[in-house]
C-alpha angles and dihedrals in degrees: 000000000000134000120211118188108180127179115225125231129203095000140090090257114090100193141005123213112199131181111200127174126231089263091056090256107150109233095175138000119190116170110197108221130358134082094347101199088045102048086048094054095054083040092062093039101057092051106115093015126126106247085239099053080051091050094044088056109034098039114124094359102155130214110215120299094338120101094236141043129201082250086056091042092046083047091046090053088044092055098045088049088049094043090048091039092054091048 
């Protein structure tokens, strides 16, 4: 298992935990701030869910009028772990 802590960056969410196994299978998800039903909801969601799969639907979902949302930044830390995991 892997532990993934990102810090988010333009949202109401400060920070993401992520645990993730060795075949980028997503065990947890807390996001610490933001919308709380709503970040629960993805949280849940994504359980059980290859980090790619993740990546491939929550990429670029906007919040508003900001240029972000906690799914894209959930997506975002997904991608860096994947891009350093694969160097």
């Amino acid at each position: 298992m892997n532990s993934i802590n990102y810090r988010t960056n333009g949202v109401c969410s400060r920070n993401i935990e992520i645990v993730i196994d060795d075949n980028n299978i997503i065990q947890s998800v807390t996001f610490v701030g933001g919308c709380h039903g709503n970040t629960q909801g993805i949280a849940k969601l994504v359980v059980g869910m290859d980090a790619n799969d993740v990546i491939k639907r929550l990429k670029n979902i906007r919040c508003g009028f900001k240029s972000s949302s906690c799914p894209d930044q959930l997506a975002t830390a997904l991608e860096q772990y994947l891009s350093e995991k694969s160097e």
